[in-house]
C-alpha positions in Angstrom: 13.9 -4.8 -3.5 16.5 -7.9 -3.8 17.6 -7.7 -0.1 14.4 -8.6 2.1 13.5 -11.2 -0.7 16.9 -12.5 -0.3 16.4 -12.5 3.6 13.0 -14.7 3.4 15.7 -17.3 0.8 17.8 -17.4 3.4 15.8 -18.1 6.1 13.5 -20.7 4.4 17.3 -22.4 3.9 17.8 -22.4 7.5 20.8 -19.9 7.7 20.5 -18.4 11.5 21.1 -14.2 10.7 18.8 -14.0 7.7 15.7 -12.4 10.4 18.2 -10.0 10.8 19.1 -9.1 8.0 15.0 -8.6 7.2 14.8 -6.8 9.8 17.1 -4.4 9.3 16.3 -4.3 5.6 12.6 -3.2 6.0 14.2 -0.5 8.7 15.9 0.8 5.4 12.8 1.1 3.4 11.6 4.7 2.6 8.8 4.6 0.8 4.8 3.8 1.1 5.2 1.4 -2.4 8.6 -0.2 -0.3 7.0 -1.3 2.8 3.7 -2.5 0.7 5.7 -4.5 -1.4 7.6 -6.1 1.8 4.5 -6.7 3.8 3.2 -8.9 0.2 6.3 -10.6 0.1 6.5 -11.3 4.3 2.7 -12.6 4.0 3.5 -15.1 1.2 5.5 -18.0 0.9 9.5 -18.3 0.1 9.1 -18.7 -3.4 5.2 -17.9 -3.9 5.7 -14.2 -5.5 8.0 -15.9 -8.0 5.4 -18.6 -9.2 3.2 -15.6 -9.3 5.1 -13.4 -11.3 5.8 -16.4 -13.8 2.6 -16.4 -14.0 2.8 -20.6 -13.1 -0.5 -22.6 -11.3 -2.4 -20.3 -14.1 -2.6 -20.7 -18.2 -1.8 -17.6 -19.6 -3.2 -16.8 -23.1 0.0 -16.7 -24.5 0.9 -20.2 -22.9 -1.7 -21.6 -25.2 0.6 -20.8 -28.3 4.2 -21.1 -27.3 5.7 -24.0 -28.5 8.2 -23.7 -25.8 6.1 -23.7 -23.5 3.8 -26.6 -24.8 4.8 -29.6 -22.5 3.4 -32.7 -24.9 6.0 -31.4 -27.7 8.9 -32.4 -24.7 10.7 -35.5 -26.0 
């Protein structure tokens, strides 16, 4: 659902349409799964579902191992 997600972007960057374009993006949305998914991203904030889905603020199990991911290795 890139268009509504994009909307709340655009709107936490201060460009003047992007209500409208959420608007009429959630007037598009057919489904129960849709409207749940808008509602979650509405109620959070601009880039909170992203953190989430990285999985960031938390230490994942597989965090602990990843040498990439292991910030005192950083020169």
């Amino acid at each position: 659902m890139p268009a509504p997600g994009q909307g709340i972007e655009y709107k936490a960057q201060g460009y003047e349409n992007a209500q409208r374009w959420i608007d009429n993006s959630r007037g598009r949305l057919i489904t129960g799964t849709a409207n749940r998914l808008a509602d979650e991203l509405l109620s959070q904030g601009t880039i909170d579902w992203l953190r989430t889905a990285l999985g960031e603020g938390k230490e994942s199990p597989d965090a602990q191992n990843d040498p990439c991911l292991d910030q005192s290795r950083k020169a």
